[in-house]
C-alpha positions in Angstrom: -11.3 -73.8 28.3 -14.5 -75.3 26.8 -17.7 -74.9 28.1 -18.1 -78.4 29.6 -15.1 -77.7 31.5 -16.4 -74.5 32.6 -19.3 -75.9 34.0 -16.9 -78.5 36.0 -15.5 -75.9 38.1 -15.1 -75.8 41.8 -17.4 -72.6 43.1 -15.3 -70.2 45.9 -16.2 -68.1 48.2 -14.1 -65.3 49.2 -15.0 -63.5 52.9 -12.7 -60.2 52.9 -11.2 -58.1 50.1 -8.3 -56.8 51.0 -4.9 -57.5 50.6 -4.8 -61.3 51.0 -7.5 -61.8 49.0 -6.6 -60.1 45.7 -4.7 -56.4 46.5 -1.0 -58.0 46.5 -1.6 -59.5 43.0 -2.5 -56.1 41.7 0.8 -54.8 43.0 2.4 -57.1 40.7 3.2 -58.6 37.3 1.1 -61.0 35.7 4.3 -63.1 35.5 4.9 -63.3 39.1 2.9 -64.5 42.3 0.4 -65.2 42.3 0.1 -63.8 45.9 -3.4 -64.4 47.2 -6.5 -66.2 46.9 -8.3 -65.0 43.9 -5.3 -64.7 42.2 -4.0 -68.5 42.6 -8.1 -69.5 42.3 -8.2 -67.7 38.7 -4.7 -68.8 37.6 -5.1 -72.7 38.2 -8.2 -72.3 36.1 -10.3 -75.1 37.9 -12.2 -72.7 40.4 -15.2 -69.8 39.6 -15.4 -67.0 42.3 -18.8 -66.9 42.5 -19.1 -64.8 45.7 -17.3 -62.2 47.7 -17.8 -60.3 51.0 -16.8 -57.1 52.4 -18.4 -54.7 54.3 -17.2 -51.8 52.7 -19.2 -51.8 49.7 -16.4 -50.0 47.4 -13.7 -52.5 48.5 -15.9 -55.4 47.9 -17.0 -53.9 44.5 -14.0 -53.1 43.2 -12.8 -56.8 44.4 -15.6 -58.5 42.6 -14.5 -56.0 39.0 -11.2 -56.6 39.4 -11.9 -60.4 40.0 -14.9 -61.0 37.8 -17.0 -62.1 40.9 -20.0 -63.1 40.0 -22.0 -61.6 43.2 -20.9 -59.3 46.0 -23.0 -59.1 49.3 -21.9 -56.7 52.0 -22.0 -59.4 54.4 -22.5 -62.9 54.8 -26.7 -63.2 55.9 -27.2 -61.5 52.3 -26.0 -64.4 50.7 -29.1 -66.7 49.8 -29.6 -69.8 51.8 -30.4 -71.9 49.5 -27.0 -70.6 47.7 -23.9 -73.5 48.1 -19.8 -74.0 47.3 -17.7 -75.8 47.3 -14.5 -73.9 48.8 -15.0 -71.0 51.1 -11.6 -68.5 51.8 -11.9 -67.1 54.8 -9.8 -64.0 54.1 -11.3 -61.3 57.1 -9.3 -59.9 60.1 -8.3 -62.4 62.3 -11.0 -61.2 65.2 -13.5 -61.9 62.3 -12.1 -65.5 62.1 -14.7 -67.4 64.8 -17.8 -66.1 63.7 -17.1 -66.4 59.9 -15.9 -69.7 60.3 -19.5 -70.9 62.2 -21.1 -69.6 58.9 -18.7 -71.2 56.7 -19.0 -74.4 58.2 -22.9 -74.0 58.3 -23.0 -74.2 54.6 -21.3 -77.4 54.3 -18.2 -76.6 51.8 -16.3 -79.4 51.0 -13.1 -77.1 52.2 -12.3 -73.9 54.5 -9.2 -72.1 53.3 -8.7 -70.1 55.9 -5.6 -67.8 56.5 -3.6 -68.0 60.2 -4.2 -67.9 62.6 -8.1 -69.4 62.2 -8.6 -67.7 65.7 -7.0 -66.0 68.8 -7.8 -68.6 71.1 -7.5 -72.0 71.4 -11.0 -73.2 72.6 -12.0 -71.6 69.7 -9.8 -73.1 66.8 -10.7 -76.7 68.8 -14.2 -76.1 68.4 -14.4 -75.3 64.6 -11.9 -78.2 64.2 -14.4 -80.3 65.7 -17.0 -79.4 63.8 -15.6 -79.1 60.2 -14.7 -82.8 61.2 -18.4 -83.6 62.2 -19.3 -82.1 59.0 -16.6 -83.9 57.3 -15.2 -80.4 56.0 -11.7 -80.1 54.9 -10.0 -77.3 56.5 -6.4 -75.8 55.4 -4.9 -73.0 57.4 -2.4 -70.7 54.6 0.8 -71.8 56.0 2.2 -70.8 52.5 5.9 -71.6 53.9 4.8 -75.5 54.5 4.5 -75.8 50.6 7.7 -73.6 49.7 9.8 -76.6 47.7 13.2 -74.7 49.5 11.9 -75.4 52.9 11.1 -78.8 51.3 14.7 -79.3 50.4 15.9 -77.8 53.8 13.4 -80.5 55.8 15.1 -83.3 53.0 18.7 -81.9 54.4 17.7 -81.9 58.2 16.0 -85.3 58.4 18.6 -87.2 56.0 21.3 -84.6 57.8 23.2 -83.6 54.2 25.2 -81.0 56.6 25.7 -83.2 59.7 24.0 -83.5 63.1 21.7 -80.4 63.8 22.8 -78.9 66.6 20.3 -75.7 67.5 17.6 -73.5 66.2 17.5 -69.8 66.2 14.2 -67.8 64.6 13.7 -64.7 64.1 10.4 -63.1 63.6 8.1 -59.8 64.0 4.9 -58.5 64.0 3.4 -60.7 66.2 3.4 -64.3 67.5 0.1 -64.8 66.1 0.2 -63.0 62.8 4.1 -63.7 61.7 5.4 -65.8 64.7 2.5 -68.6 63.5 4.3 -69.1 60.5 7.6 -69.3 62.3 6.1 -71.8 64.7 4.3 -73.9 61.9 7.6 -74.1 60.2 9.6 -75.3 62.7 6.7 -78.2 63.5 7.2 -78.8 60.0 11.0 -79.1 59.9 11.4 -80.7 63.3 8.6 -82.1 64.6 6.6 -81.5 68.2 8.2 -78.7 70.0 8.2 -78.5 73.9 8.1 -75.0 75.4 10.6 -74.6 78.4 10.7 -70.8 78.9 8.5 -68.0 77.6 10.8 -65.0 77.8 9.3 -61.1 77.6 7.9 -59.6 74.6 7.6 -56.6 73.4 4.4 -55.1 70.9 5.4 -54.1 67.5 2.4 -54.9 65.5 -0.8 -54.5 67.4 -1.4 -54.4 71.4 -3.2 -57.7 71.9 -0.2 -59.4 69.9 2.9 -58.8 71.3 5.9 -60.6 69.9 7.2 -63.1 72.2 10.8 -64.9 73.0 11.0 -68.7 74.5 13.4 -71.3 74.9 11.5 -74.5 72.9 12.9 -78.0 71.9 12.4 -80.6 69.3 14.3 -83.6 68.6 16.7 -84.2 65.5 18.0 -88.1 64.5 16.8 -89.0 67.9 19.0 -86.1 69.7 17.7 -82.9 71.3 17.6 -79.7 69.5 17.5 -76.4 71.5 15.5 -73.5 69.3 15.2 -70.3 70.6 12.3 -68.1 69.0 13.7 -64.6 68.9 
């Protein structure tokens, strides 16, 4: 890459070091993944990772060597104000989402990257909508499943229906309906369309306390017919 085009890239920011950020990658070959956001950031070629945060100084620093970072701060008021880029990851524990997102969105990025869910309520999400929207901030939410070119095909073999009329949905998930059972649910909205929620059945906990994993009875429509889906 020549040094013009160096100069030309697009300056991250990545808030968390842990797995999602850059540990899967590590796990694997340089052939495969890549798996998180440093390592699809340094891959494409197009992006610097200028900055990383962590609070745990030997995660973050190993993160920033491992990544050739070019600064680690231990948390996000160390960063200089004056300091500016143009994508910021937020990659921290979901109960870390709302408040890293207001200081994301205060330094006017031209895109949030955040992974799902952006928070655990919904006042909360609407709010930071709002105001990346004010701001005129793109935001993405990792739904990595929206961009997989097989559920592509599969939403190309429902909507021209290559195997008939569908008839009903089953999915199957764990760990959470706002950890896994986002991506089931942001799947189906991809697939099918706007669901409607008839029936929330119990749920039991199998990730952490304050996100069980729940059943319902939903419904989309299919070719103009109704589809019954019921979210296991």
């Amino acid at each position: 890459m020549t040094e013009a085009a160096l100069d030309k890239r697009l300056s991250v920011l990545i808030i968390g070091c842990g797995n999602i950020a850059g540990g899967f990658d590590k796990a694997i070959a340089d052939t495969d993944g890549p798996c998180t956001h440093a390592g699809a950031y340094t891959r494409d070629g197009r992006y610097r990772l200028s900055a990383c945060v962590d609070p745990n100084p030997r995660q973050g620093k190993a993160f920033q060597q491992d990544w050739q970072v070019d600064h680690y701060y231990a948390t996000l008021a160390a960063i200089p104000p004056h300091k500016h880029f143009d994508i910021i990851s937020i990659c921290s524990p979901t109960d870390c989402h709302y408040e890293d997102m207001q200081v994301a969105i205060s330094k006017r990025p031209r895109l949030i990257f955040c992974e799902k869910p952006v928070t655990q309520k919904t006042d909360h999400t609407q709010a930071l909508i709002a105001q990346c929207k004010q701001h005129n901030i793109g935001l993405m939410v990792n739904y990595t499943r929206r961009w997989d070119p097989d559920i592509q095909d599969l939403k190309n073999a429902i909507d021209h229906q290559h195997y008939g009329q569908l008839r009903s949905v089953i999915g199957i998930y764990n760990k959470g309906i706002f950890n896994n059972g986002s991506h089931l649910i942001n799947t189906l909205t991809l697939l099918l369309g706007q669901l409607s929620i008839h029936q929330v059945l119990p749920g039991i906990t199998d990730y952490h306390s304050d996100d069980p994993s729940i059943s319902a009875l939903l419904s989309a429509k299919s070719g103009g017919h109704p589809v019954p889906i019921h979210l296991v």
